[in-house]
N, C-alpha and C positions, 0 to 999 in steps of 0.2 A: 504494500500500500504506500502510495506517498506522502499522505499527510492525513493526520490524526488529530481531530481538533477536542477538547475536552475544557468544556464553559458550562454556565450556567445554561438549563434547559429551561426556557422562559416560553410559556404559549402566547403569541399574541393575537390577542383578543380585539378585533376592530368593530367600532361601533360608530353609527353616526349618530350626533344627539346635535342639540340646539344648545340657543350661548346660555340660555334660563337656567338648562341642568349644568351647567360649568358654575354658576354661579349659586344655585341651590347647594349643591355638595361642597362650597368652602373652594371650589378649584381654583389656580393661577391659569387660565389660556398659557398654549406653548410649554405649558413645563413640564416637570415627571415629580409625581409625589410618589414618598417610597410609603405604604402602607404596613403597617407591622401586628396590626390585629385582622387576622382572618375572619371576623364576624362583619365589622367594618366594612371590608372590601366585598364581602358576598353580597351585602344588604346594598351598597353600588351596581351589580351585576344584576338584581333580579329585573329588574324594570327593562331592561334593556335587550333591545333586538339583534342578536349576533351576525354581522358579514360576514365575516370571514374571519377565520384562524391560522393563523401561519407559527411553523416550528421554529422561534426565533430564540434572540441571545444573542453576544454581539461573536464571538468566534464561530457560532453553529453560520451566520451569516455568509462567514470568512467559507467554511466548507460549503454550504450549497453554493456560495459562487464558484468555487475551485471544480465540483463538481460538475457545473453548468460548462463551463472549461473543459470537460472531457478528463479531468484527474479523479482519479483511482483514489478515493477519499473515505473518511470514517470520523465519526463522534462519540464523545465519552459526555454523560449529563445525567444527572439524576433528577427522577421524575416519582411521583407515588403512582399505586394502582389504581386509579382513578379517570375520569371521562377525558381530561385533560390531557393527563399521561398517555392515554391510549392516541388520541388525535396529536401529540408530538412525534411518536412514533411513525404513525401510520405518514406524518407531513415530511417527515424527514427519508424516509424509505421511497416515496413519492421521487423525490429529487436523486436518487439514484447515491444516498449516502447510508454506508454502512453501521448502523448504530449497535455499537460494543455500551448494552443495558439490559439485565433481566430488571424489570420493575417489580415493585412488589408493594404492599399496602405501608407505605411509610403514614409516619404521625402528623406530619404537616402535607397539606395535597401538595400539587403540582403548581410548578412558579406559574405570574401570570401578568400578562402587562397589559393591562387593559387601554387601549389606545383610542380615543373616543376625538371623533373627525366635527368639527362642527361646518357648518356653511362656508364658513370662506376659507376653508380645505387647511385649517388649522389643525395640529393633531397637539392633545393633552394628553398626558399617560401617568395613569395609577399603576405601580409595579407589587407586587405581592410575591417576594422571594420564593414562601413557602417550603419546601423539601432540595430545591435548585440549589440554595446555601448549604445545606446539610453534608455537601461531597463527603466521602473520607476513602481511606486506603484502600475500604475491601471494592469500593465502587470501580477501581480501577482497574482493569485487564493490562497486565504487566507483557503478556503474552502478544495483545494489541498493541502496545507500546515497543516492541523488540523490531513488530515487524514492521516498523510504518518508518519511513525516510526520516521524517521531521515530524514533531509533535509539536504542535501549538496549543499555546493555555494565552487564559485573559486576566488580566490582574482584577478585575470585577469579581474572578471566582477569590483571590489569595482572600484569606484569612488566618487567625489565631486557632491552634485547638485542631478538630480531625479536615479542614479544607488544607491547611499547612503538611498533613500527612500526605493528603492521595499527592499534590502537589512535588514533594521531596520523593517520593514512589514513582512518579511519571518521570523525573527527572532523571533519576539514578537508573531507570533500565533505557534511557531513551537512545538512540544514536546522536540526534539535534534536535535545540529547543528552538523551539519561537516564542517570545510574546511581547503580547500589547500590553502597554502600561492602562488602557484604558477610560482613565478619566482624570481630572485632575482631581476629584474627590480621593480617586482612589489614590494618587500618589502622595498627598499629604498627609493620609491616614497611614502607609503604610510605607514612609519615606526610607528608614535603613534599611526595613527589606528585601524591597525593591534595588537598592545600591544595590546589594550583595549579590541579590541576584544578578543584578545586568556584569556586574562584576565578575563572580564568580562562575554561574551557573546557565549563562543562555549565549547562544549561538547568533541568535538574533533576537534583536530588538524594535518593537514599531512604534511612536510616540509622535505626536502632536509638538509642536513648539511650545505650548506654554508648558506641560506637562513633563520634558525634560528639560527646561530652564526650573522649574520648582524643582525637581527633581535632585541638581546638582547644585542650584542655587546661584544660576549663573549669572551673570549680571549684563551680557549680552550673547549673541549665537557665538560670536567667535569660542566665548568657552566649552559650550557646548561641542562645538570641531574637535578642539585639543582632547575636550577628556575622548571623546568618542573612539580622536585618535590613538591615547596613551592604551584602549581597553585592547588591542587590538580583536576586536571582532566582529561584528556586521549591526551598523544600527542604523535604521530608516526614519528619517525625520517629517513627516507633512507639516508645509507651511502657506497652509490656504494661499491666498492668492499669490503667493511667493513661491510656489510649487513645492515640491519634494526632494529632498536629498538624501544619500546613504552615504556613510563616512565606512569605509573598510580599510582597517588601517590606516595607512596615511594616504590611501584611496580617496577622493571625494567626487562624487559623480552628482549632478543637476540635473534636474530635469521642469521644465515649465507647467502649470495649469495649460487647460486646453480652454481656448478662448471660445466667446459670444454663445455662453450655454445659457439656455431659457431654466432657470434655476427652480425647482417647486419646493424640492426638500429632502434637507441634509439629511435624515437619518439612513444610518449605515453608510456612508461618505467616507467611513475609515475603513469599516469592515470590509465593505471591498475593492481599495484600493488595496490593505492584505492579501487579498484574495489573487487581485493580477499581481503583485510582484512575488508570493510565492509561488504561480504556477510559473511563471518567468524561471525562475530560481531552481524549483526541485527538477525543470525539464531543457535545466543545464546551457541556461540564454545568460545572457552577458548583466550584469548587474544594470546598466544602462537600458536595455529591454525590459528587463523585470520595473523597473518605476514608471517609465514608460506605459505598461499595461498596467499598473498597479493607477496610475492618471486614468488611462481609459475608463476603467469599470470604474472607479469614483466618479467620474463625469455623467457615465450612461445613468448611475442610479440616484442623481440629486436633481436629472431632469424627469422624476418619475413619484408619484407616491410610493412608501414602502423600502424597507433594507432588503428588497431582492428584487431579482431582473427579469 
């Protein structure tokens, strides 16, 4: 297999509502509230007429683009036995990706981001982690990690406790790592971690410009170059309308945005840019190619509703 992604398994739940119910339920238009009481978020869902479900999360994104790609692809996600869990599955097996999960009746149901569209094609989202956060070591197929080129993780999954286990378990049987730092939520919360990792433990790295300026504390790009350059190992930088670059060694390669794109919406904008510079990458194209498509498919999917193509 070539690449193995293992994130949070998140259903997303799309719904169209009016501005009244954004404003009934306490919501900010445009943002993502994280919900943390399951009774909460259910008593949100009842009223509400389901479009469409999609097997999302931000690396599962990274795989069905890779897959849409024509790569030989797989995901690691924990899901419960539940209505949810079954439609993650059946959404992801759909796209021609191999899902390394027996489910089973866990304590908390299945993640869920419920993403609610109103009129002027504004998307809000309420996220409900649920059993998605719960990873741990046994979830993890070591045997699906041995055999896969590269394994990609998202720093959205690290955490404290048994998410830090499956994580040092994926690691240690993998051939090569990849990940995304994620968010800058996540990087401030989990700022010497994440060093150590990008340090010590990953092959490659994807981040955002703000997200590795916080990250390192840099006080402009140029520091962000040098350390990139002292790690010596592959890290890919997106810098919106500045475009993208990877620093390999004392490598630095550029690459542009693609111009006069009718822009609807950014979500998954990173995901699958991941997505074209690792098939670039594992299908042994020249690091300049690989950012190149990794532009492409961010482009095609922020002229599009939705993190897929």
């Amino acid at each position: 297999m070539k690449i193995l992604g293992i994130g949070n398994a998140i259903v997303d739940v799309i719904c169209k509502v009016d501005d009244s119910f954004i404003v009934q339920n306490n919501l900010t238009k445009s943002t993502m509230k994280l919900f943390f009481d399951e009774n909460e978020f259910k008593n949100l869902l009842t009223n509400l007429k389901i479009e469409k479900t999609v097997s999302g999360g931000s690396v599962a994104n990274s795989i069905v683009g890779l897959a849409q790609l024509g790569d030989k692809v797989g995901f690691i996600g924990k899901v419960s036995d539940d209505e949810f869990g079954s439609r993650y599955e059946v959404g992801l097996k759909k796209e021609n990706v191999k899902y390394f999960y027996s489910k089973k009746k866990e304590e908390l149901p299945t993640g869920t981001c419920l993403i609610l569209v109103t009129p002027d094609s504004e998307r809000t989202m309420c996220t409900y982690l649920g059993t998605a956060g719960k990873i741990n070591e046994n979830d993890v197929s070591s045997d699906a990690i041995k055999k896969s080129e590269i394994i990609f993780l998202e720093g959205y999954l690290w955490d404290e406790g048994e998410p830090k286990k499956a994580f040092d378990k994926a690691i240690n049987n993998a051939n090569k790592v990849a990940m995304s730092l994620s968010d800058l939520f996540c990087v401030d919360r989990h700022k010497p971690h994440f060093l150590n990792l990008i340090k010590n433990k990953l092959d490659i790295t994807f981040a955002n410009e703000q997200e590795i300026i916080s990250l390192i504390e840099a006080k402009d790009f140029k520091d962000v170059i040098n350390f990139s350059k002292q790690l010596n190992k592959l890290v890919i930088v997106t810098r919106g309308e500045k475009g993208a670059i990877a620093i390999n060694g004392n490598e630095v390669i550029e690459t542009d945005v693609q111009k006069n794109l009718k822009i609807i919406d950014l979500t998954g904008a990173g995901d699958l840019f991941a997505a074209g510079f690792l098939h670039g990458y594992v299908n042994n194209n020249s690091i300049k190619f690989s950012l190149e498509k990794g532009t492409e498919m961010s482009a095609k999917v922020i002229q599009q509703i939705g993190a897929r193509l």
